[in-house]
Kinemage of the C-alpha trace (Angstrom):
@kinemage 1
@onewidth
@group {chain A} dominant
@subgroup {mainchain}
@vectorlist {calphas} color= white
{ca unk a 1} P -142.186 106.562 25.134
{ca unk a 2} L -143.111 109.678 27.583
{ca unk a 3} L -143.971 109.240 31.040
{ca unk a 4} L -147.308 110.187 30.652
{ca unk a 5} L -148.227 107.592 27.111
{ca unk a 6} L -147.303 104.531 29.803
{ca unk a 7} L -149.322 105.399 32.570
{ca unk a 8} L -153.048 105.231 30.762
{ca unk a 9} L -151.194 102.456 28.810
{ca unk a 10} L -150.598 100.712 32.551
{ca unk a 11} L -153.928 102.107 33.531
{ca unk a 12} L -155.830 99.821 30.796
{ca unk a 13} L -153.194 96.905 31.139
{ca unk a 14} L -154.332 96.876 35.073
{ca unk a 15} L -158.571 96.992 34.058
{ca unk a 16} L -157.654 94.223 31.563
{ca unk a 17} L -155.672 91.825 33.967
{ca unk a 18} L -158.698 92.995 36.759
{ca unk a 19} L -161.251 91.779 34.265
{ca unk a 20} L -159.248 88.590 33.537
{ca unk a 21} L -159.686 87.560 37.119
{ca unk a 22} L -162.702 88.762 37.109
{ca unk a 23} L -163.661 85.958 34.303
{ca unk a 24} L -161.078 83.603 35.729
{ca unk a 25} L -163.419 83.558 39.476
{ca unk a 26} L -166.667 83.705 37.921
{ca unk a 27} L -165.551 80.271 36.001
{ca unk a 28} L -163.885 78.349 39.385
{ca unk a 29} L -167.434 79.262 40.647
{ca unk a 30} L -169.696 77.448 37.736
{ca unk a 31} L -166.882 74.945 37.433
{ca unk a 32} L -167.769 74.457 41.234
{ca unk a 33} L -171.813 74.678 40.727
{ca unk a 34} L -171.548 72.210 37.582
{ca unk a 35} L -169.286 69.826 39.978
{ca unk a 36} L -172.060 69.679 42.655
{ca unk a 37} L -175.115 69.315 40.356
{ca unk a 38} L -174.128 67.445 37.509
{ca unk a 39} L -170.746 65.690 38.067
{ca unk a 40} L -170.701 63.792 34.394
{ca unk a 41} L -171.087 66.818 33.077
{ca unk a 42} L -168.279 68.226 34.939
{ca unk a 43} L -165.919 65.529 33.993
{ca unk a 44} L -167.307 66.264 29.923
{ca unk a 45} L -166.239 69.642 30.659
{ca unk a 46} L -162.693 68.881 31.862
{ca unk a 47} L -162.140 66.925 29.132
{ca unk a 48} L -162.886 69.465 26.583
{ca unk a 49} L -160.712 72.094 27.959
{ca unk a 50} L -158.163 69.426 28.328
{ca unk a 51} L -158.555 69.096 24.256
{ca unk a 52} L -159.238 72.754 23.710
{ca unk a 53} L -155.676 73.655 25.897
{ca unk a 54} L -153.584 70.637 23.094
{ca unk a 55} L -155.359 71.690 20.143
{ca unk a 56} L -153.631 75.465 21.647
{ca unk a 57} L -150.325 73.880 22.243
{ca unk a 58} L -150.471 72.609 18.747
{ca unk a 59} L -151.250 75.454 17.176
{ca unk a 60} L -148.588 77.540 19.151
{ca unk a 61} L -146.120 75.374 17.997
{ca unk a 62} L -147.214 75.335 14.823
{ca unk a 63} L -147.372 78.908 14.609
{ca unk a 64} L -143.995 79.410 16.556
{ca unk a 65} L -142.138 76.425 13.801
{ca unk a 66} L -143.393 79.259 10.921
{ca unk a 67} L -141.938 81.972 12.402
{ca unk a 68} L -138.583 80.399 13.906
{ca unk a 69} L -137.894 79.045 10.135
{ca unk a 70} L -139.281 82.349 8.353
{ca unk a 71} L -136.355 84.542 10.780
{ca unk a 72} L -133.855 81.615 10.065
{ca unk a 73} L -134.324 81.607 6.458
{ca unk a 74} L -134.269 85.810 6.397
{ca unk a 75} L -130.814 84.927 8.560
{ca unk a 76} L -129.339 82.816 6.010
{ca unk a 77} L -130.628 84.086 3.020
{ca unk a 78} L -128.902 87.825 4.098
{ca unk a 79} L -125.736 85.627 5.223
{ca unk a 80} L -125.623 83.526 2.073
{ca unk a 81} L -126.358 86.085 -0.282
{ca unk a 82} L -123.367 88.159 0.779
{ca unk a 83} L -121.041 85.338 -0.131
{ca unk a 84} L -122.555 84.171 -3.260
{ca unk a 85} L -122.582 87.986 -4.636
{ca unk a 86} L -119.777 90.655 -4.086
{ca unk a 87} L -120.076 94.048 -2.996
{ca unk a 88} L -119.232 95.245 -6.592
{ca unk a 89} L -121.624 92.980 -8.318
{ca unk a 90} L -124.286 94.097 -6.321
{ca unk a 91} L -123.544 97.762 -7.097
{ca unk a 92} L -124.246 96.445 -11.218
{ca unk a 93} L -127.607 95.439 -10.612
{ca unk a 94} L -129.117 98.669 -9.379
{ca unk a 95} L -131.472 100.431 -12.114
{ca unk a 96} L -130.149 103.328 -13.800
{ca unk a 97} L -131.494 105.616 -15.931
């Protein structure tokens, strides 16, 4: 990659992380209003992004289990198939015309 394709590339990475904490303030600061003014509400609130942060973790791991046993099974299936078939067998297989 050129020197010039990564720096609007780390231009927009920086006004995406900027508008991240942007969002990240804004929500300490109604987390904060809701705390004063309402505090059952507050502690409803926690709660649910305590659920909606496992139900993430869940799914990560679910997610991440696919893909970890997809790569090992592409591992072993290249691996095994090399010893269950020889170089000259495979050469037999190929379509000819």
């Amino acid at each position: 990659m050129s020197k010039t394709a990564d720096k609007p590339l780390a231009n927009v990475l920086s006004k995406v992380v900027d508008l991240l904490v942007e969002s990240r303030i804004k929500l300490d600061a109604l987390e904060h209003v809701l705390k004063e003014t309402n505090p059952l509400l507050h502690e409803f609130y926690l709660g649910t992004i305590e659920n909606l942060q496992a139900q993430e973790g869940a799914e990560l791991k679910k997610v991440l289990t696919v893909r970890l046993s997809q790569s090992l099974g592409k591992a072993k299936g290249e691996r095994g198939s090399s010893r269950r078939m020889p170089a000259g067998a495979r050469a037999s297989t190929s379509v000819s015309s």
